[in-house]
N, C-alpha and C positions, 0 to 999 in steps of 0.2 A: 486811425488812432483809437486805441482801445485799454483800457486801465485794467490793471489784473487787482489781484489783491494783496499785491506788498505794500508792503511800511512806504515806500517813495509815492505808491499811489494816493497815499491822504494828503500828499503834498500840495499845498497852491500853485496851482499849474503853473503861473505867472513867476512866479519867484524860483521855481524849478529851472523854467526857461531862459529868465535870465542870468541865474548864475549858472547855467551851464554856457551860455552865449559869451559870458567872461571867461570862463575856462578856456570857450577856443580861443578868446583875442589871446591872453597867455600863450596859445598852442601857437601861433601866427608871430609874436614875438619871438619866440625860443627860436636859437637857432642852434643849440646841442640835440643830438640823437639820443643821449641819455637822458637827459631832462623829460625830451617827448617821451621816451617809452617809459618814463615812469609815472607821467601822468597818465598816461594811455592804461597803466595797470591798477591805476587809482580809478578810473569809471568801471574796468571789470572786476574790481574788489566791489563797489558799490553795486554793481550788478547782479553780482551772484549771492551776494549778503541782503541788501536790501532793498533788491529791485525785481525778487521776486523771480530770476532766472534761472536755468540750467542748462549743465553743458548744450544738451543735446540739441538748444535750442538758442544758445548762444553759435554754435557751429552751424547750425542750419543760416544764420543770418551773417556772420561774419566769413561764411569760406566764398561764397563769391567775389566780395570787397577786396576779399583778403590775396585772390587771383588777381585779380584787377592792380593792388597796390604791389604785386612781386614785382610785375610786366612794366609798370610804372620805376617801384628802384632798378631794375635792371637795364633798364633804357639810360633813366640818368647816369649810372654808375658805369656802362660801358660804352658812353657816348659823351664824356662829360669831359671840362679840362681841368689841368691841375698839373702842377709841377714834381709832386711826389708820386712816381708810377711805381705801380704794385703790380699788375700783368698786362703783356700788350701781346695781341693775336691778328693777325689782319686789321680789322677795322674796328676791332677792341681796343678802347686802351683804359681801363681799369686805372686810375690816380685816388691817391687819398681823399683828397677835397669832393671829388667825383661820388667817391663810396658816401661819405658823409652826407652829402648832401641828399643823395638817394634817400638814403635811410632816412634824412630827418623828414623831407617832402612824404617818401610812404607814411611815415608812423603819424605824422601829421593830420593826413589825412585819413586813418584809419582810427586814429582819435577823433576827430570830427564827426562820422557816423557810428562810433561806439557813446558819445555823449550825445549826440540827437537820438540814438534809439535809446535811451533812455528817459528819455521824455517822449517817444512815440508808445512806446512800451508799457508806460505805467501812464498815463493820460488818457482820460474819456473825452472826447472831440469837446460835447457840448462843455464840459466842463472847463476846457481850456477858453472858448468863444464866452463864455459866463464871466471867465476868468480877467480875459481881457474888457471886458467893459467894465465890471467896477474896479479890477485896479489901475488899468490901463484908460481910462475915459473911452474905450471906443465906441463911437455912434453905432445905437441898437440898429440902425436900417444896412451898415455896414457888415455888422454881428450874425444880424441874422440873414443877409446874403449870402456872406462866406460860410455859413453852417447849410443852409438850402443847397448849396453848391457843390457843399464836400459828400452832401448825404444824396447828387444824381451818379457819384463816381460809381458805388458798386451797382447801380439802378444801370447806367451804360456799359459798364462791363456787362452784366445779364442779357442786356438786350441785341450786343455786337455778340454774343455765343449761340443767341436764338436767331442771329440772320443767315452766322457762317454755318450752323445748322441747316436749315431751310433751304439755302444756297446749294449745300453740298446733298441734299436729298436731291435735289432737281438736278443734280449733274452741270453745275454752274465750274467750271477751271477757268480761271482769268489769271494770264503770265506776268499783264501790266500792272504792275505794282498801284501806277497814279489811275488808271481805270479801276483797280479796286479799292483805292482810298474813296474815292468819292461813293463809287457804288454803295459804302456803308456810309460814309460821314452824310450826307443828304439827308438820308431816313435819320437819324440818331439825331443831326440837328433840326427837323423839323417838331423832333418828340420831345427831346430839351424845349424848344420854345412854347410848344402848347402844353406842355407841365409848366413851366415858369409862369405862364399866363395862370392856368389853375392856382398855383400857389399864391401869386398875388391879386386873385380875386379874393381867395379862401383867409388872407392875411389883413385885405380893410373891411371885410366882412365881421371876422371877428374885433374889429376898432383899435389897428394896429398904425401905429402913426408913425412912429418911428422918434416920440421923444422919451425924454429919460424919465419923466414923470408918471411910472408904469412901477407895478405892482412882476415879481419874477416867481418864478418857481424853485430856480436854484441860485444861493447867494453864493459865491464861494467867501471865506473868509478868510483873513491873515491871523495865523497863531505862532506862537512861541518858537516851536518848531520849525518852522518854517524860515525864522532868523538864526537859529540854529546851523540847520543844514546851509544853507547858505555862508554862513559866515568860518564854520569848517572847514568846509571843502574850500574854499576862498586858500584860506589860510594854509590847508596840506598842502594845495596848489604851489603857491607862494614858495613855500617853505622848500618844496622840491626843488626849485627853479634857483632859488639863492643859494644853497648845502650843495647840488650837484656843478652848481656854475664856479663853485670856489679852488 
């Protein structure tokens, strides 16, 4: 998670994350195909207006999904039942209720990852972990486990490139898939535990207790804004789901 510099990024993480977390339950209600895709066009309105994106790199993130979500309506929609049939082929049988349903499950969940990259997109990690413990009460030792945690993921990527490196200088080929999970997971989990051990040395060292009666470096705070957007987007939400349900 990385925050760029659009207008959504001075958001309160917290209050971003839950009004988009409402947005899906809305997506999970609906069971119109028009409905979803229009909500689905209301996070890429907000995306390209003030989240900071562009195509080039809205299509970079959404065409894989977007394969994944075809293969998915086409499955449902040519394997589905239904009384009103539109084409039947062998072991096709294409029905209305079939198509609908497709379409609403794809668009559904391609609304789901266009509203989570939205808060993955405009979100600084720490900010979000800051986020949650003063809006959210979460315990600092929990806070900053899960931020320790998220920050050995690019650390173990780096280190699983420098083995399959060294591996393949030495002329190592190994066909067995589970002989080569372990062959890397070993080393990478012996190096996870003697950094975890470093860091919680380096963590009661410096008189980290893990209560709330601690002095932070970054407060995040609730503003104006912030009920704003929330209560907007709430409401176009809404407003789409009632106007096209009628």
């Amino acid at each position: 998670m990385k925050s760029n510099d659009s207008w959504l990024s001075t958001l309160n993480p917290t209050i971003k994350l839950v009004t988009h977390l409402l947005v899906m339950c809305v997506l999970m209600a609906v069971t119109d195909p028009r409905i979803t895709l229009a909500i689905w066009i209301v996070a890429l309105v907000i995306g390209l207006t003030l989240g900071g994106w562009r195509i080039p790199y809205l299509l970079k993130r959404l065409l894989p999904y977007t394969i994944f979500f075809v293969m998915i309506f086409w499955m449902m929609a040519a394997f589905g039942k239904g009384e009103h049939t539109l084409w039947q082929w062998g072991w096709f049988h294409i029905t209305e209720e079939s198509l609908n349903n497709g379409l609403m499950i794809a668009l559904r969940m391609l609304g789901f990852v266009t509203y989570g990259l939205l808060v993955t997109s405009t979100t600084d990690l720490t900010a979000m972990i800051m986020s949650l413990v003063h809006q959210c009460r979460l315990s600092p030792k929990w806070a900053y486990g899960l931020l320790a945690g998220f920050r050995f993921i690019p650390l173990f990527q780096t280190e699983l490139a420098q083995m399959k490196s060294a591996h393949k200088i030495r002329g190592y080929k190994q066909k067995n898939s589970w002989k080569s999970f372990i062959r890397y997971a070993l080393p990478l989990f012996t190096q996870g535990i003697r950094k975890s051990e470093r860091i919680a040395i380096a963590m009661e060292a410096r008189g980290f207790t893990g209560t709330r009666q601690r002095t932070y470096y970054l407060t995040p705070q609730l503003t104006g804004k912030d009920g704003w957007y929330c209560g907007l987007l709430l409401v176009v939400v809404l407003c789409i789901a009632v106007v096209l349900k009628i």
